[in-house]
C-alpha positions in Angstrom: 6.2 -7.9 26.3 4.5 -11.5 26.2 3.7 -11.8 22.6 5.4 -15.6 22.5 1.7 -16.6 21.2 1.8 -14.7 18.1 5.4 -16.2 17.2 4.4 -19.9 15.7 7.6 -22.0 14.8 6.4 -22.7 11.3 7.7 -19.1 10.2 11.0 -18.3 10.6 12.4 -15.8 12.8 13.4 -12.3 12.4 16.6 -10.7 13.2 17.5 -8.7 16.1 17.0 -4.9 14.1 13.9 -6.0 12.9 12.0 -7.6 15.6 13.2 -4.1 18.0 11.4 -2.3 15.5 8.4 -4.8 15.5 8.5 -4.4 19.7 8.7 -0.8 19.2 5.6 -0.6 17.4 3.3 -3.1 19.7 4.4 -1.4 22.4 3.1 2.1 20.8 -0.4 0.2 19.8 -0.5 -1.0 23.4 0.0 2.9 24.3 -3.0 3.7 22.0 -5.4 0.6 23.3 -4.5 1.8 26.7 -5.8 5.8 25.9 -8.7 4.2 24.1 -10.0 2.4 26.8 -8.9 -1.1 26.5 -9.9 -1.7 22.6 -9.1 -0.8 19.2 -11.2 -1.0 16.4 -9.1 -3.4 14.2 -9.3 -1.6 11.0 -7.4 1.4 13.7 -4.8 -1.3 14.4 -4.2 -2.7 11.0 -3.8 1.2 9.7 -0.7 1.2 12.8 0.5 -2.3 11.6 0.6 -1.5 8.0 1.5 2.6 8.2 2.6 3.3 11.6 5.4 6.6 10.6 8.7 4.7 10.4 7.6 1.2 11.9 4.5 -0.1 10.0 4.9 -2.6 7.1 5.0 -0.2 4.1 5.9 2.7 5.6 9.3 0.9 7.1 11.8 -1.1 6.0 10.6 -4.5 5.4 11.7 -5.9 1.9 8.2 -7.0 0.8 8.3 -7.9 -2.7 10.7 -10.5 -4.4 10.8 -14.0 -5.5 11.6 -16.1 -3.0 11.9 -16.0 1.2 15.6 -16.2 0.8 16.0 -12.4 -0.2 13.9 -11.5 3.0 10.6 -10.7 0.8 7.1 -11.7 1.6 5.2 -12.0 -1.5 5.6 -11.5 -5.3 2.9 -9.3 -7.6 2.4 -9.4 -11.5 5.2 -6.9 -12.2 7.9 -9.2 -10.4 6.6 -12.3 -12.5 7.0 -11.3 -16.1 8.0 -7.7 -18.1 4.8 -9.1 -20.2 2.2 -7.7 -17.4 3.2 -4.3 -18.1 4.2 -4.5 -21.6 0.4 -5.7 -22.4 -1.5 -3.2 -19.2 0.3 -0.5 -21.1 -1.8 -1.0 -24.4 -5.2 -0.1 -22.6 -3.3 2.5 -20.7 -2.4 4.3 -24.1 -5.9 4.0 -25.6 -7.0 5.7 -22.4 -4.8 8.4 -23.1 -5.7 9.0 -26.1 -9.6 8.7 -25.6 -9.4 11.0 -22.9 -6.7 13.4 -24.5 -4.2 13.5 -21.4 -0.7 13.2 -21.1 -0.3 12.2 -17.0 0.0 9.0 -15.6 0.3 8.1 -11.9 0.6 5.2 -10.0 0.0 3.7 -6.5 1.8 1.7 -4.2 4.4 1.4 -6.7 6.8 -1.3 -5.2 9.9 -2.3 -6.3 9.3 0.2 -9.4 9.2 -2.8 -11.9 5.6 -1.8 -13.1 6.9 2.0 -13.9 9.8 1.3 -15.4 8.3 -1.5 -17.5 5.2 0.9 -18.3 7.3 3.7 -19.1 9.4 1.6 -21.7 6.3 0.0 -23.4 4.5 3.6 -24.1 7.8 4.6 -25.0 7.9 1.5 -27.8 4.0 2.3 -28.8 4.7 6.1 -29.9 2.4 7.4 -26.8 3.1 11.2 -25.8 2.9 11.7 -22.5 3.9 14.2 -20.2 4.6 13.0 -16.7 4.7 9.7 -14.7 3.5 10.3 -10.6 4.0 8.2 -8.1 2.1 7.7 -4.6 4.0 5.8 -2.1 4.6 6.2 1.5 7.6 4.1 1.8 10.9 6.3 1.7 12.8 2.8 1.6 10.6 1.9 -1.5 11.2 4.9 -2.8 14.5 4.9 -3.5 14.0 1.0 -4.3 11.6 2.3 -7.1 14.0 5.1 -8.5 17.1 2.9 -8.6 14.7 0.4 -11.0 13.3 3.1 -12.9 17.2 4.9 -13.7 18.4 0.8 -14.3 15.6 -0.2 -16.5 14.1 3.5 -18.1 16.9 5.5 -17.9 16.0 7.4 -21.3 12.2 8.3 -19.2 13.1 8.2 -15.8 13.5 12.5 -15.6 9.6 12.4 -16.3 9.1 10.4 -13.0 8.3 12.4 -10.2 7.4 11.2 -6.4 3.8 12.9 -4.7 3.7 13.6 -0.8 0.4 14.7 -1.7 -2.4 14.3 -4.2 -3.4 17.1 -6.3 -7.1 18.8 -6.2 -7.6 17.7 -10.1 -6.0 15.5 -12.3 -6.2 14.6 -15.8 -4.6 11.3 -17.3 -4.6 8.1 -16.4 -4.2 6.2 -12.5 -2.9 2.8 -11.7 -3.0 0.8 -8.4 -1.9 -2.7 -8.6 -2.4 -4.8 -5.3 -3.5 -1.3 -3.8 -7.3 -1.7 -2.7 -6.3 -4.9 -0.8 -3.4 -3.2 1.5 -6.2 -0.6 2.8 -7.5 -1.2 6.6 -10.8 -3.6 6.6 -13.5 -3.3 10.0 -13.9 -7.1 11.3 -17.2 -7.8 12.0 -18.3 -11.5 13.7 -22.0 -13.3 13.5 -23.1 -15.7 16.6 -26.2 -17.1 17.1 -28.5 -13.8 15.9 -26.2 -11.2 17.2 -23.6 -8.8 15.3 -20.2 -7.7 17.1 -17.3 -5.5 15.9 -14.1 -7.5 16.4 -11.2 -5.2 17.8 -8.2 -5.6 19.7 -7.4 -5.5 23.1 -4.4 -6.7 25.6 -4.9 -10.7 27.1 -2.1 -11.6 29.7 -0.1 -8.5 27.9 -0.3 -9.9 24.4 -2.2 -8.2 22.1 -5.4 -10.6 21.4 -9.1 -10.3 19.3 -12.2 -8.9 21.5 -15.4 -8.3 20.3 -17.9 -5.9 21.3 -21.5 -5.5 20.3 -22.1 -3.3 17.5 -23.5 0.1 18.6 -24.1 2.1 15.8 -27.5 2.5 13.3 -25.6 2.7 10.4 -23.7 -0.4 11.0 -26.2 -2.5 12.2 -28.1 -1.4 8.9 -24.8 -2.1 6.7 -24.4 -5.8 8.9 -28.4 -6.7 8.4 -28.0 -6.3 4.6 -24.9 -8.8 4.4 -26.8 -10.9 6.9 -30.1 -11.1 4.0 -27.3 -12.5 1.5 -28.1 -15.8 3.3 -25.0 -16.4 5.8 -25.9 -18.9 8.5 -24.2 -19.7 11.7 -21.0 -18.3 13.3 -19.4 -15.9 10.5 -16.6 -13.1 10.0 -16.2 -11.0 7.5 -14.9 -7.7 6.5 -16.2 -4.1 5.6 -14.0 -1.6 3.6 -14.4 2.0 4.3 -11.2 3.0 3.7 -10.8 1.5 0.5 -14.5 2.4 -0.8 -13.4 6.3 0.4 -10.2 5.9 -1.3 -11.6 5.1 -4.1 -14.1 8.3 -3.6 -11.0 10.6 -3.5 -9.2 8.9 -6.3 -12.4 9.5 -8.8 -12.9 12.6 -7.4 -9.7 13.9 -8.3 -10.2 12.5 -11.8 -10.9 15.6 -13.8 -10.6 13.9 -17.0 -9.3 9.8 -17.8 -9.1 7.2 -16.5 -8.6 5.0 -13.0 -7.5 1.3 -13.2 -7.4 -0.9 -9.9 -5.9 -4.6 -10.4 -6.8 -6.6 -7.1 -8.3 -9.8 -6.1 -11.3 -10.3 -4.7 -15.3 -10.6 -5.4 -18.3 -8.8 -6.1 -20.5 -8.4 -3.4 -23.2 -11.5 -3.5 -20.3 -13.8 -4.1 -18.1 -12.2 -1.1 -20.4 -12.5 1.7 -21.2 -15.9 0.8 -21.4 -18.8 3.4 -18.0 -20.7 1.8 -16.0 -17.4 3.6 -17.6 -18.1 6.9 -13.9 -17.5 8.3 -13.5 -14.2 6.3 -11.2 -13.2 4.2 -8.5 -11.9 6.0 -4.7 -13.0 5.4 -1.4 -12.5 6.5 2.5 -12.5 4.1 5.6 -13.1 6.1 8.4 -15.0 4.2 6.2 -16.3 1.7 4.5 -17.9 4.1 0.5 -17.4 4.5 -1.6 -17.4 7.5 -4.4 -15.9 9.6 -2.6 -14.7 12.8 -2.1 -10.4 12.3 -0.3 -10.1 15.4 3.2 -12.1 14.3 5.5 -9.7 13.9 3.6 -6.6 13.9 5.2 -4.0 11.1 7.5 -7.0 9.6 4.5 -9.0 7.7 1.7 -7.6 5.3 -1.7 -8.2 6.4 -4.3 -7.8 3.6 -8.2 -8.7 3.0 -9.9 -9.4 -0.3 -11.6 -6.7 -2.4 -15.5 -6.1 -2.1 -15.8 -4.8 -5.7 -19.2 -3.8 -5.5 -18.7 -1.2 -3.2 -15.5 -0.5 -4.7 -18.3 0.3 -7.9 -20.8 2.2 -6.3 -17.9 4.4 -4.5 -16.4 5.4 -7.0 -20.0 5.5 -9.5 -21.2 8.0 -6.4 -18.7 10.7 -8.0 -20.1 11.1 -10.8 -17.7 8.7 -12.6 -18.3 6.6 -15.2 -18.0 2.6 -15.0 -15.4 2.0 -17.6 -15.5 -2.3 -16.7 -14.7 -4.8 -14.4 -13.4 -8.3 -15.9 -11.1 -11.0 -14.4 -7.4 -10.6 -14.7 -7.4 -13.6 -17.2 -10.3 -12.0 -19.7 -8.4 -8.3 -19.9 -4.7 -9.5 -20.2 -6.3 -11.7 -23.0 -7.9 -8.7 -24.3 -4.7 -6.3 -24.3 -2.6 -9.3 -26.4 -0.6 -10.7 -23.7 -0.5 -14.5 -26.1 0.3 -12.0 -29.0 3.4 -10.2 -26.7 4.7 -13.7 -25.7 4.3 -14.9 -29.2 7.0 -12.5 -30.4 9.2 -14.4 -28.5 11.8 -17.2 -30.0 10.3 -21.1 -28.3 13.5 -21.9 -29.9 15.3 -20.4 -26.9 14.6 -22.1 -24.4 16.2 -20.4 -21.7 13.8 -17.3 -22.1 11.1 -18.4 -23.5 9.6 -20.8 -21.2 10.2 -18.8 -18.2 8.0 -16.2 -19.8 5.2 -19.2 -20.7 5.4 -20.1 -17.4 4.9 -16.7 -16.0 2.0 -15.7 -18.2 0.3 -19.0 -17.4 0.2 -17.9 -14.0 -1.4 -14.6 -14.6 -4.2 -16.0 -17.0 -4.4 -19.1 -15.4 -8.1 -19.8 -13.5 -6.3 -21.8 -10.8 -3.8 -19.2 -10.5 -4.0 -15.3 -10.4 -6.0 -15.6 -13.6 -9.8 -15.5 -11.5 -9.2 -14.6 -8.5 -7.9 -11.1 -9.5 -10.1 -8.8 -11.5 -9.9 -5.4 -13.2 -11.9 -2.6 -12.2 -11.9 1.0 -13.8 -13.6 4.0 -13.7 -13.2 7.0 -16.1 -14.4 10.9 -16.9 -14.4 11.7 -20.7 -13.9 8.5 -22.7 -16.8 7.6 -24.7 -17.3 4.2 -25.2 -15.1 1.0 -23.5 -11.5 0.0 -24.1 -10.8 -2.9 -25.9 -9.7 -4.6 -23.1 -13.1 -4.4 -21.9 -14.7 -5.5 -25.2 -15.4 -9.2 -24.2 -16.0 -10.6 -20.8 -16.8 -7.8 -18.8 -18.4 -8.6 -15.7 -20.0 -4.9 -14.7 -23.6 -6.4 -14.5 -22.3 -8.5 -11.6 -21.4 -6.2 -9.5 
């Protein structure tokens, strides 16, 4: 396997185990370009990099999520930066509750378990009743990653948590999926000179390499024209997201009754498929280390895109649901009282308290995750908005 060109000497290397498995799984995408005819659609081969049974990046064994490249982790979420993100997300999640009258709560992607077992404990503190606490995730490693957390950290809750292989018909309560949207499989479109082409991948000199073909399909040159009229000029790629816009379908769609919060970074669509991301948006996590290249280390580095959250809206609007809002990170963290929860601790003590600043600057910070991330929910049965909607919602954006 020549893949020495996807294996740049700024990232460190894997071990043995690891990159057998990562050879293991090129060598079954090579398989499937082979029966396809030469090409894969890339959204095909980021579902195999990210999901493949056993070998892809979430469904294997990878670390993922820590603090630091040291402990073999790739990037860090909210969760992992301070207990304060899900001590303050779980006062909108109890008014959701108890505007809608449920009981449920489940989660996706739930990673190290750190969101769950800090959720669970803040309702806990508030007084809410509820029932159950579901979780979605297709990792078996992170599953038992996310249940050690949960008995450490919950233990007094942790019987209510149970673990989905598959999603109910209906459900009533109240969703959550943080860094979720951004993890599903994106379509790679390129613009040169006056003519659209669907970006794929197919085998150069045995190593697994970008190739366009010409779009061939009414719907998508319709879908390409109209992110063309938003006033791109010049050689551009960019991203569409079907999976996530039909994940978002099913997810609202199963939402008999509550509510369905998605915490992701991104833009809405006039600001997404703008001329400053000519290059796309496209990025991949290995070691704490970004860059653009999705074929280093296939199934040992995450490879994400940025959230469209217009079509994220209208998916999940075509249901039937309601808009509940859609606000930066910054604006509903602020809302829910995350000063006031770092407020109730000492400054006197140093050693804790200025950790915690730290970490909540970087959550509400506009240079930080602050902007960049926003808040999106939809809901069936609550009257009215939540207060961490109340000021600074964005929906007329969108």
């Amino acid at each position: 396997m020549n893949q020495k060109a996807h294996q740049p000497d700024s990232l460190p290397a894997p071990g043995p185990t690891a990159l057998a498995a990562s050879e293991k799984l090129v060598s079954l995408i090579r398989g499937e370009i082979a029966t396809a005819g030469g090409w894969l659609p890339f959204d095909r081969y980021m579902e195999r990099a990210l999901y493949a049974p056993g070998l892809g990046y979430y469904s294997g064994g990878a670390v993922k999520f820590g603090r630091r490249a040291e402990d073999g982790s790739d990037f860090v979420t909210a969760p992992e930066l301070s207990p304060l993100f899900a001590a303050t997300l779980a006062q909108p999640l109890a008014q959701a509750l108890e505007a809608s009258g449920t009981r449920h709560l489940m989660e996706f992607g739930a990673g190290t378990g750190r969101l769950a077992a800090g959720l669970l404990t803040a309702l806990d503190r508030l007084g809410v009743s509820f029932d159950s606490y579901s979780i979605v995730d297709l990792s078996g490693e992170l599953r038992e990653r996310q249940r050690e957390t949960i008995e450490a950290q919950a233990p007094t809750l942790a019987a209510r948590v149970r673990w989905l292989d598959a999603l109910p018909e209906t459900f009533e309560g109240v969703v959550i999926g943080n860094e979720v949207l951004d993890a599903m499989p994106v379509r790679l479109f390129s613009h040169t000179g006056e003519a659209w082409h669907e970006r794929g991948v197919a085998l150069k000199d045995g190593a697994l390499a970008f190739e366009d073909r010409p779009v061939s399909t009414t719907a998508d040159a319709v879908r390409l024209a109209d992110i063309e009229e938003t006033g791109i000029a010049g050689d551009y790629v960019t991203e569409t997201h079907e999976a996530g816009q039909a994940f978002t379908r099913t997810i609202c769609t199963m939402l008999a009754r509550g509510a369905a919060f998605f915490i992701d970074y991104g833009f809405p669509r006039h600001e997404y498929y703008h001329q400053q991301r000519a290059q796309g948006t496209l990025m991949c996590h290995y070691r704490h280390r970004a860059h653009g290249d999705p074929f280093v280390y296939p199934g040992l580095q995450d490879i994400t895109a940025h959230v469209e959250f217009t079509g994220i809206a209208e998916a999940g609007v075509e249901t039937g649901a309601d808009l509940l809002g859609y606000t930066s990170q910054a604006r509903f963290l602020l809302n829910a009282g995350i000063t006031e929860a770092l407020a109730e601790l000492d400054p006197r003590d140093a050693a804790r308290f200025l950790p915690a600043a730290n970490a909540v600057q970087k959550l509400i910070s506009e240079a930080e995750m602050g902007e960049l991330f926003k808040v999106i929910a939809f809901s069936r049965g609550i009257d009215g908005t939540l207060d961490a909607f109340a000021r600074g919602d964005r929906s007329h954006t969108l």
